[in-house]
RODO-2510 file (C-alpha; in nm, 4 decimals, decimal comma):
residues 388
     n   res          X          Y          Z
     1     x    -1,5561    -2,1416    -6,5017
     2     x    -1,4028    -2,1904    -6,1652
     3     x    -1,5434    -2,0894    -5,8561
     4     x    -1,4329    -1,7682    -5,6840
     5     x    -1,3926    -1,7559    -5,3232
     6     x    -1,6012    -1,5794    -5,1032
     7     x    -1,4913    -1,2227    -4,8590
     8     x    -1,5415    -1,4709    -4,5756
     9     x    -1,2650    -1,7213    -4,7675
    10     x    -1,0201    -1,4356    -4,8178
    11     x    -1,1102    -1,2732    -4,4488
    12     x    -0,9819    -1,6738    -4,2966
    13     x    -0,6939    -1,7035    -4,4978
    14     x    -0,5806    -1,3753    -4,4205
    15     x    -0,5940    -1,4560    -4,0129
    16     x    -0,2786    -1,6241    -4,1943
    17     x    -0,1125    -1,2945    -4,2353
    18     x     0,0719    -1,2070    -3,8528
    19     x     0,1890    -0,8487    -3,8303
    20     x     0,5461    -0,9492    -3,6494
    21     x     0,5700    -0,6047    -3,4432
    22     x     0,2197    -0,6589    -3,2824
    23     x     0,2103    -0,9961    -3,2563
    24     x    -0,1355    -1,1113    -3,3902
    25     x    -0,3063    -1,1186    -3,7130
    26     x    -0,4312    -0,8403    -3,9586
    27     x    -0,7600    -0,9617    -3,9271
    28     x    -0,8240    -0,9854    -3,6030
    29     x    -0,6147    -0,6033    -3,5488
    30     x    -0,8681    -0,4767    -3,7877
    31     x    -0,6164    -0,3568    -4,0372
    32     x    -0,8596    -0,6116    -4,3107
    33     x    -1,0520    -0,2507    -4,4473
    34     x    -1,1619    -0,3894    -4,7328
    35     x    -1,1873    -0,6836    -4,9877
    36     x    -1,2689    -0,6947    -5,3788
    37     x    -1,2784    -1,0388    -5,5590
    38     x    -1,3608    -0,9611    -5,8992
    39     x    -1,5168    -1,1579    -6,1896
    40     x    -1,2163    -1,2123    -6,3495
    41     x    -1,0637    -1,3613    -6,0558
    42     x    -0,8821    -1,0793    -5,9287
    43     x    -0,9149    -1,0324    -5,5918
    44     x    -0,7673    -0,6967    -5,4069
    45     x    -0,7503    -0,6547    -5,0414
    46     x    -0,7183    -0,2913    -4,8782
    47     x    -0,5059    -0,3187    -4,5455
    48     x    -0,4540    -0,0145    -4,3491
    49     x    -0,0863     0,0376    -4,1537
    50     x    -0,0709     0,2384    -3,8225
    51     x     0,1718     0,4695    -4,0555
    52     x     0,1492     0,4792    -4,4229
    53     x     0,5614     0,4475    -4,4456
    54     x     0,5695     0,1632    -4,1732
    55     x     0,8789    -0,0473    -4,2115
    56     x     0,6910    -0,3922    -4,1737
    57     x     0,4502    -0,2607    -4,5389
    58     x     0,6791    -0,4417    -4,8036
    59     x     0,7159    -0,7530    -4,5736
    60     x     0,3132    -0,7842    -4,4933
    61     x     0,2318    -0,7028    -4,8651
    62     x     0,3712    -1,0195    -4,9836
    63     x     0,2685    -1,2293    -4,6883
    64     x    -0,1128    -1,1189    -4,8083
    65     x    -0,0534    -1,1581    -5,2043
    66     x     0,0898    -1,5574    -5,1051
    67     x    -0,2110    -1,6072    -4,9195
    68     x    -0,4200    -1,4543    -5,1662
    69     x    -0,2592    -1,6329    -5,4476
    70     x    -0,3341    -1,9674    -5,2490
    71     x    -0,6612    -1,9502    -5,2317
    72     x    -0,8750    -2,1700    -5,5483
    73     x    -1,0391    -1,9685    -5,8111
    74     x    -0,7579    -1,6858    -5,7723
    75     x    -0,5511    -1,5177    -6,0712
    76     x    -0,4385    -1,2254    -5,9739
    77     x    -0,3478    -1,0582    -5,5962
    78     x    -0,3408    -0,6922    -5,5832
    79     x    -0,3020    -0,4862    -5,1807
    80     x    -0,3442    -0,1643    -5,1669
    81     x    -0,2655     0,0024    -4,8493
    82     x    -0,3834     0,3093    -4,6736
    83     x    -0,3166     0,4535    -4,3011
    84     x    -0,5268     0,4739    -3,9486
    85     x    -0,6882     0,7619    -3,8169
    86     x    -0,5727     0,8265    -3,4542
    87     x    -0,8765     0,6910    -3,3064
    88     x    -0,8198     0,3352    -3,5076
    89     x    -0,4152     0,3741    -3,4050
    90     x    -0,5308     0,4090    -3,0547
    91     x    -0,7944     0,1454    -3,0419
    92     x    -0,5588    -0,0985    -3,1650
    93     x    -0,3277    -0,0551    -2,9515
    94     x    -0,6059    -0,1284    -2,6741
    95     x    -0,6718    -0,4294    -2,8397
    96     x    -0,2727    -0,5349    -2,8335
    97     x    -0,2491    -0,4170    -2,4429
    98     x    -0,5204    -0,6088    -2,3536
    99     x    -0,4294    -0,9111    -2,5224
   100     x    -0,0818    -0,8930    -2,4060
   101     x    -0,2451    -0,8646    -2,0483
   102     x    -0,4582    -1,1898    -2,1024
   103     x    -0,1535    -1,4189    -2,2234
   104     x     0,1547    -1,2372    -2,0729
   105     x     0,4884    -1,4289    -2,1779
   106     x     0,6589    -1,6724    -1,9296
   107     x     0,9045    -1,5604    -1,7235
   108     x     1,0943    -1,6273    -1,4005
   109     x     0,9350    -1,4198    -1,1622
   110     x     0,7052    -1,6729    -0,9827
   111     x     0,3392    -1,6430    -0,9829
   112     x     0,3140    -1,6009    -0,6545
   113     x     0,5414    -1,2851    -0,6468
   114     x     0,3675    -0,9232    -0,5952
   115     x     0,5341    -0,6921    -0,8101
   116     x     0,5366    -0,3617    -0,7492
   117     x     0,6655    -0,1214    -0,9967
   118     x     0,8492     0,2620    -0,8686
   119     x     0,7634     0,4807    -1,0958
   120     x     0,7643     0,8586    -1,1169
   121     x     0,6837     1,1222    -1,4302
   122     x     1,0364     1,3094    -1,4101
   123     x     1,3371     1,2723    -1,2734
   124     x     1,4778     1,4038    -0,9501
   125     x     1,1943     1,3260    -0,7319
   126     x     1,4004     1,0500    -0,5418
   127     x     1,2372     0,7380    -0,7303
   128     x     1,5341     0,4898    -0,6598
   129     x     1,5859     0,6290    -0,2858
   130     x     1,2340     0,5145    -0,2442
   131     x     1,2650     0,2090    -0,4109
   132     x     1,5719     0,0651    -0,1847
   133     x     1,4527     0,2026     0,1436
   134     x     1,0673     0,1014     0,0667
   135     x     1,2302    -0,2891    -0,0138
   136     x     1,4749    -0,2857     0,2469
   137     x     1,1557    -0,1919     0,5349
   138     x     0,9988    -0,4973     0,3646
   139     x     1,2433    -0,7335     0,4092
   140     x     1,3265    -0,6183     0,7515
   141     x     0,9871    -0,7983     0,8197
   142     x     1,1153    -1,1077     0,7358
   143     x     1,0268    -1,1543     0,3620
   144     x     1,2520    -1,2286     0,0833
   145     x     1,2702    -0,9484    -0,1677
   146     x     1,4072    -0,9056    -0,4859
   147     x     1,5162    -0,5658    -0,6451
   148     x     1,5235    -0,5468    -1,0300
   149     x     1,7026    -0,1773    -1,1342
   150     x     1,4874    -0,1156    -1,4875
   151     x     1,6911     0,2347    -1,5035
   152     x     1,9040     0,0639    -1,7738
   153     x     2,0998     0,3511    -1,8567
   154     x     2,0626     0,5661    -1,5149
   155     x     2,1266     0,2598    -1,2753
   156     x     2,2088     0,3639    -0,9107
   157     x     2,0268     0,0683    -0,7000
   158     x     2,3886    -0,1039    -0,6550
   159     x     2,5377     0,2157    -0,4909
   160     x     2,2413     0,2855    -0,2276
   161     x     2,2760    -0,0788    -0,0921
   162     x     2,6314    -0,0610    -0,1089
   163     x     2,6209    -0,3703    -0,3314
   164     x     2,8730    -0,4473    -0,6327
   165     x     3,0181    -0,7859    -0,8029
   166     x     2,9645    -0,9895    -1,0913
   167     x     2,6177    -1,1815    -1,0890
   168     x     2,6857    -1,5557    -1,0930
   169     x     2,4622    -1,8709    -1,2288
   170     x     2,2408    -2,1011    -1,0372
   171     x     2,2584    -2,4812    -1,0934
   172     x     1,9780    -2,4351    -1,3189
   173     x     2,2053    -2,2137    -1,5364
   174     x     2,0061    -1,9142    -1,4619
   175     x     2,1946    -1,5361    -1,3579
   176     x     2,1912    -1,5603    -0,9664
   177     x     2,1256    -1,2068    -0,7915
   178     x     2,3575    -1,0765    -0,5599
   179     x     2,2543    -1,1463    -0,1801
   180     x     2,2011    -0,8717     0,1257
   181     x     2,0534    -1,0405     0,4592
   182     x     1,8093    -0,7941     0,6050
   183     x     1,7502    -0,9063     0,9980
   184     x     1,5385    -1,2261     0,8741
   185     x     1,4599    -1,1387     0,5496
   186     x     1,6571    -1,0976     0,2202
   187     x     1,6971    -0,8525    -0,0316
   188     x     1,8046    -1,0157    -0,4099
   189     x     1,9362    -0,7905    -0,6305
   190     x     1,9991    -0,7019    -1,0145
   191     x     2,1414    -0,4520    -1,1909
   192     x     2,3130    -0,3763    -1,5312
   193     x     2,5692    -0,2056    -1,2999
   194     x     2,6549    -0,5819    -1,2092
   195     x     2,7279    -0,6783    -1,5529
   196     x     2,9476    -0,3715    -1,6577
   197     x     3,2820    -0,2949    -1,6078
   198     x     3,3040     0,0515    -1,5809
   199     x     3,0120     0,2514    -1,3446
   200     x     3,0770     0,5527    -1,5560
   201     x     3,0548     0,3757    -1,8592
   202     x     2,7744     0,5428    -2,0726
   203     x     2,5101     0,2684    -2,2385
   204     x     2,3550     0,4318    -2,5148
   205     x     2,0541     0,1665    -2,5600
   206     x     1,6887     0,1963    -2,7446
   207     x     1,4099     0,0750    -2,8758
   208     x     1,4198    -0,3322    -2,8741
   209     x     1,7526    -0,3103    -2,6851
   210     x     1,5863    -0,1667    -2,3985
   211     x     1,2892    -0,4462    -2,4484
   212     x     1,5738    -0,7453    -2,4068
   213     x     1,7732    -0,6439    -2,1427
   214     x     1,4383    -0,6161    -1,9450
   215     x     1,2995    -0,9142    -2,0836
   216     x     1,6535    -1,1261    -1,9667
   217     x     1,6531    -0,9697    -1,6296
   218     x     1,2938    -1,1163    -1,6083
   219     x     1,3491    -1,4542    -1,7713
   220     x     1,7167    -1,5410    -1,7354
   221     x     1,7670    -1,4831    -1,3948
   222     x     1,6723    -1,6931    -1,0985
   223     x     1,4737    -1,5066    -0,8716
   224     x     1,3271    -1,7955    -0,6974
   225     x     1,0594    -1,8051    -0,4530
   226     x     1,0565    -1,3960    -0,3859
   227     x     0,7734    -1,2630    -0,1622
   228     x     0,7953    -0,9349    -0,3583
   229     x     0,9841    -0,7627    -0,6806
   230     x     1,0121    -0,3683    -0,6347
   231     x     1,1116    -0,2448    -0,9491
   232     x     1,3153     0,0747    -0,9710
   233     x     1,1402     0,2293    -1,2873
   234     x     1,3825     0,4846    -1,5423
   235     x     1,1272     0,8390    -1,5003
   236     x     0,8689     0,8869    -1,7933
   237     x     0,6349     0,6812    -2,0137
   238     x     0,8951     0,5499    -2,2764
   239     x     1,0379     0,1669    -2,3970
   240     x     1,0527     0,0118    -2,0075
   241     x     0,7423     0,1079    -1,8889
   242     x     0,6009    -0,0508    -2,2050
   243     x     0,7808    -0,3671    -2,2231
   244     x     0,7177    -0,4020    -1,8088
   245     x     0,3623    -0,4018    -1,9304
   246     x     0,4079    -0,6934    -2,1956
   247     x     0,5926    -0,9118    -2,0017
   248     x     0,4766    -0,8494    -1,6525
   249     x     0,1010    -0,7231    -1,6320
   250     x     0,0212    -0,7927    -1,3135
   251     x     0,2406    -0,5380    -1,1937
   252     x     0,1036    -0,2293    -0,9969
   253     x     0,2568     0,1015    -1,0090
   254     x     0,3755     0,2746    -0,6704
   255     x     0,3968     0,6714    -0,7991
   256     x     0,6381     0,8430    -0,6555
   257     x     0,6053     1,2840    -0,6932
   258     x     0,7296     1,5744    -0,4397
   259     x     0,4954     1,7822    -0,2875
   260     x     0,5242     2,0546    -0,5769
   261     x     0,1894     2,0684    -0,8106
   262     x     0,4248     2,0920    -1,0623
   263     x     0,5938     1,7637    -1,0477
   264     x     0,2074     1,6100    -0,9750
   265     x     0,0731     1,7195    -1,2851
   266     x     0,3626     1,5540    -1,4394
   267     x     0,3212     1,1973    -1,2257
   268     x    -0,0438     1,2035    -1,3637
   269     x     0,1136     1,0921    -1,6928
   270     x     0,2534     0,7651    -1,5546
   271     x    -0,0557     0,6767    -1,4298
   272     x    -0,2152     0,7004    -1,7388
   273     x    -0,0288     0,5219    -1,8985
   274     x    -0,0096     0,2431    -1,6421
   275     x    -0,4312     0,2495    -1,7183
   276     x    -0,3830     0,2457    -2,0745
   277     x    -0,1965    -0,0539    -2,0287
   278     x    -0,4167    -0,2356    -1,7992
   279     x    -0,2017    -0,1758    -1,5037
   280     x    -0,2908    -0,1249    -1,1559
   281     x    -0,1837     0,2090    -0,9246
   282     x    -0,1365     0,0908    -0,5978
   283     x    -0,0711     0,4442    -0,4438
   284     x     0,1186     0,7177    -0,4735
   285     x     0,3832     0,8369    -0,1981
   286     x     0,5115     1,1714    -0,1774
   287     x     0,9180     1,2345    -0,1146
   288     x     1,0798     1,5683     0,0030
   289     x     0,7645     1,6484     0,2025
   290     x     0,8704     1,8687     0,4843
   291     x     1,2499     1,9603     0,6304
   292     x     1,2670     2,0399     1,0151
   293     x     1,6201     2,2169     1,0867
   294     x     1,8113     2,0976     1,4330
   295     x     1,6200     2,3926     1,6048
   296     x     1,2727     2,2438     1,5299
   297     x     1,1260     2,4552     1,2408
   298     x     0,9325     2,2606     0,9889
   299     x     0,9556     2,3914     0,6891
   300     x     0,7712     2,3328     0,3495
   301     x     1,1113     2,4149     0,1066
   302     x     0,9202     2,2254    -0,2843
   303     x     0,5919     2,3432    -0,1640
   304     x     0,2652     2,1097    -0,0332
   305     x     0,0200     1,9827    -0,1843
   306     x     0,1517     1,7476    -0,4736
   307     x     0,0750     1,3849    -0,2992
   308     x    -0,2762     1,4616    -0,1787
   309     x    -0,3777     1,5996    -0,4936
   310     x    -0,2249     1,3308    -0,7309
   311     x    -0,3799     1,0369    -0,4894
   312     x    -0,7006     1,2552    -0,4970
   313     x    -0,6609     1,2634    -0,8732
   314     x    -0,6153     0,8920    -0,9072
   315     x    -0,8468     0,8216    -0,6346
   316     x    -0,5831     0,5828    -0,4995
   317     x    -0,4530     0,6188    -0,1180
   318     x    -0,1146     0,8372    -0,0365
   319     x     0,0783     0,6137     0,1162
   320     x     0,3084     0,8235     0,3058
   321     x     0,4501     1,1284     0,2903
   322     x     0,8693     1,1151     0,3237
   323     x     1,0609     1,4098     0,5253
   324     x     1,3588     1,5576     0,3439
   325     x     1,6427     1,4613     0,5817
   326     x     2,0619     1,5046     0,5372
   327     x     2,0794     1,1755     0,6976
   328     x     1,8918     0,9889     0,4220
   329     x     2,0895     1,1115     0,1264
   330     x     2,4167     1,0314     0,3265
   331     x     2,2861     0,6940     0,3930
   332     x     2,1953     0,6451     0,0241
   333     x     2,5674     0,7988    -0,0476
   334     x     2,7327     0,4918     0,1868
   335     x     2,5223     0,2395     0,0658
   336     x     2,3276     0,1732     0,3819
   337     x     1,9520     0,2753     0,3389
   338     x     1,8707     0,4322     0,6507
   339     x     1,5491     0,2247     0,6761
   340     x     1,8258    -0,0633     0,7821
   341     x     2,0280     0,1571     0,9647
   342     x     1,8258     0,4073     1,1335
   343     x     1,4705     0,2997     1,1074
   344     x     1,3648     0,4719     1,4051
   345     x     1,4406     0,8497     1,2631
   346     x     1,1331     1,0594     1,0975
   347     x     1,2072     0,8798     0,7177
   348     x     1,3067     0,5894     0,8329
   349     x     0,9200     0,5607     1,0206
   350     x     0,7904     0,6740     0,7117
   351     x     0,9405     0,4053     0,5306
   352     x     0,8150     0,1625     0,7749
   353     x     0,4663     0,2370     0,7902
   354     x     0,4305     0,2285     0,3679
   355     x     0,6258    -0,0704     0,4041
   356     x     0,3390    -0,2296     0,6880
   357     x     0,0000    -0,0858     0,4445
   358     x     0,1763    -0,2314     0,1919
   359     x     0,2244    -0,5964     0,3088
   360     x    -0,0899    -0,5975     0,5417
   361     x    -0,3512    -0,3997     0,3441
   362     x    -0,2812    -0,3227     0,0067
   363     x    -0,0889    -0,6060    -0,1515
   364     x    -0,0305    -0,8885     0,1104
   365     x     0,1858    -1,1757     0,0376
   366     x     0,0031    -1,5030    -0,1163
   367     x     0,0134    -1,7613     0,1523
   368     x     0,0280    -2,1045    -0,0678
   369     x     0,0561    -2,2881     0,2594
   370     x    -0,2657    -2,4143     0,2118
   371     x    -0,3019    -2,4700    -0,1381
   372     x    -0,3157    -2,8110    -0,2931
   373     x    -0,0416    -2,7568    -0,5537
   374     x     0,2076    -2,6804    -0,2567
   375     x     0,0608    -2,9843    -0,0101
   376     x     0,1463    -3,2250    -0,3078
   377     x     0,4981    -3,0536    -0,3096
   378     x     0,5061    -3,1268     0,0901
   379     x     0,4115    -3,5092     0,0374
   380     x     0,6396    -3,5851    -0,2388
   381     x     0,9076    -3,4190    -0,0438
   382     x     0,8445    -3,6368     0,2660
   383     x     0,7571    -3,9619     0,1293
   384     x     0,8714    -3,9506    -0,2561
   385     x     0,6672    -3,9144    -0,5751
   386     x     0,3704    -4,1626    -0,6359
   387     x     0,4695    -4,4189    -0,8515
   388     x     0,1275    -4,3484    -1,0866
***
């Protein structure tokens, strides 16, 4: 009579059996509910799907019966399948995040590089104005900055900074940003605007399609040696806030909202889900605060409140709070952000001082100077590789 394996000999040959969408193994994503092997040398394992009509159930059901199958002893393979409750669907998908977070993929974006993603609940709340005036007050310190525009299908980065052209290649065959000097720093930027022909063309993208074109702007492009990466963020919680969270988790989320609760209570929803993906909020920074007319009246025209309340609600700092002014929209319109232009106007301050907690408190730049791997670099460079 041969010898039947054991649960634990089915459980180890079924760590065999990779769900493709989530990347790791059945077993280890608990989807393993339970396992028969009968006398007769049947042996039936029950797997449970996030859906019961998942598209990946015919594939992983004969992945399971070969390894079954393989297995000594073993005449007959039989799956049966049934479906997760919520609470398994959303513990798994803890389980994913935070492995994805542990070994994030490779990309191009140095190590060194603080990334800081702009990110806001709905749209209209002045997201990518932020972005391009917070990055261009950055560089105006000096530092080299590069600006990815992740609003695939809503780009408008290109416009504000009055930047357009076809993105070359580097000698390493990598896309090369387009260049803006910024006093004595530099801004490096990407866009899909650069790559296509028509600004009013409409790209009707989804789904994995969204997931590459991040994943080449992060990996096929040359950034090199970038104090900073400010990401301009499409609104919401959908397919490029996830993938930024696969591919680059040590991102931190700058939330942008307007001082209306309404628009808060809506913000609150990125910053979950930057949580729930094991992503830090670095602060939140409130747009459209206040409008003062030429005579000198301040006046509160979306309401007050919304900043304080969502930093109080994250218990994260508000960063700064950003006056509604003509001549920032008309400065976005020309493609010269007024923190280059006109940094010493109410916005254009504001601008500065996030940009100054940012780089001296909150998220400084990494200073290799003194690090060993970089002192090598120096001593090669001046007197040539060791010949051991």
């Amino acid at each position: 009579m041969p010898v039947l394996p054991s649960k634990d000999d089915v459980l180890s040959v079924l760590r065999g059996v990779v769900d493709p969408e989530l990347g790791s193994d059945i077993v280890d994503l608990g989807m393993v509910r339970e396992i028969d092997v009968g006398d007769d040398g049947t042996v039936t394992a029950t797997v449970v799907l996030t859906i019961s009509g998942c598209p990946l159930r015919t594939q992983i059901k004969e992945d399971v019966e070969s390894k079954l199958r393989g297995l000594p002893g073993v005449r007959e393979a039989r799956v049966k399948f049934g479906e997760m409750t919520q609470q398994e669907r959303s513990d798994l998908m803890q389980r994913v995040r935070r492995k994805l977070a542990e070994n994030p993929p490779a990309t191009e974006v140095p190590l060194t590089t603080r990334v800081i993603a702009v990110a806001s609940g709905k749209g209209g709340v002045g997201k990518s104005s932020v972005t391009v005036n917070l990055a261009t007050a950055m560089a105006a310190r000096g530092l080299r900055v590069g600006v990815l525009d992740a609003d695939i299908w809503g780009f408008s980065v290109p416009r504000m900074l009055g930047i357009a052209g076809r993105l070359g290649a580097t000698d390493a065959r990598k896309i090369r940003p387009n260049h803006i000097a910024v006093g004595d720093g530099e801004l490096e930027v990407v866009s899909m605007s650069f790559l296509v022909d028509d600004e009013a063309q409409a790209l009707m993208l989804r789904g994995l399609m969204l997931f590459k074109a991040l994943e080449q702007f992060l990996t096929a492009v040359g950034w090199g040696e970038l104090d900073y990466l400010v990401i301009d963020m499409p609104p919401g919680t959908g397919d490029i806030q996830m993938a930024l969270s696969r591919l680059l988790p040590r991102t931190e989320l700058l939330v942008v909202t307007t001082p209306a609760l309404a628009a808060q209570r809506v913000a609150v929803r990125v910053a979950d889900m930057a949580r729930r993906s094991y992503l830090k909020v670095l602060g939140v920074v409130e747009n459209m605060s206040t409008f003062t007319c030429e005579h000198g009246e301040t006046y509160t025209l979306f309401g007050e409140g919304g900043g304080r309340s969502l930093a109080d609600d994250l218990d994260v700092p508000l960063l700064g709070q950003v006056p509604l002014e003509p001549e920032l929209s008309a400065a976005n319109d020309v493609g010269r952000p007024l923190a280059m232009t006109a940094p010493e106007g109410e916005a254009g301050r504001a601008f500065a001082s996030i940009a100054e907690r940012v780089v001296t408190e909150l998220l400084p730049p990494i200073d290799m100077a003194g690090c060993t791997v970089r002192m090598m670099e120096t001593v090669e460079a001046t007197l040539g590789p060791r010949d051991d």
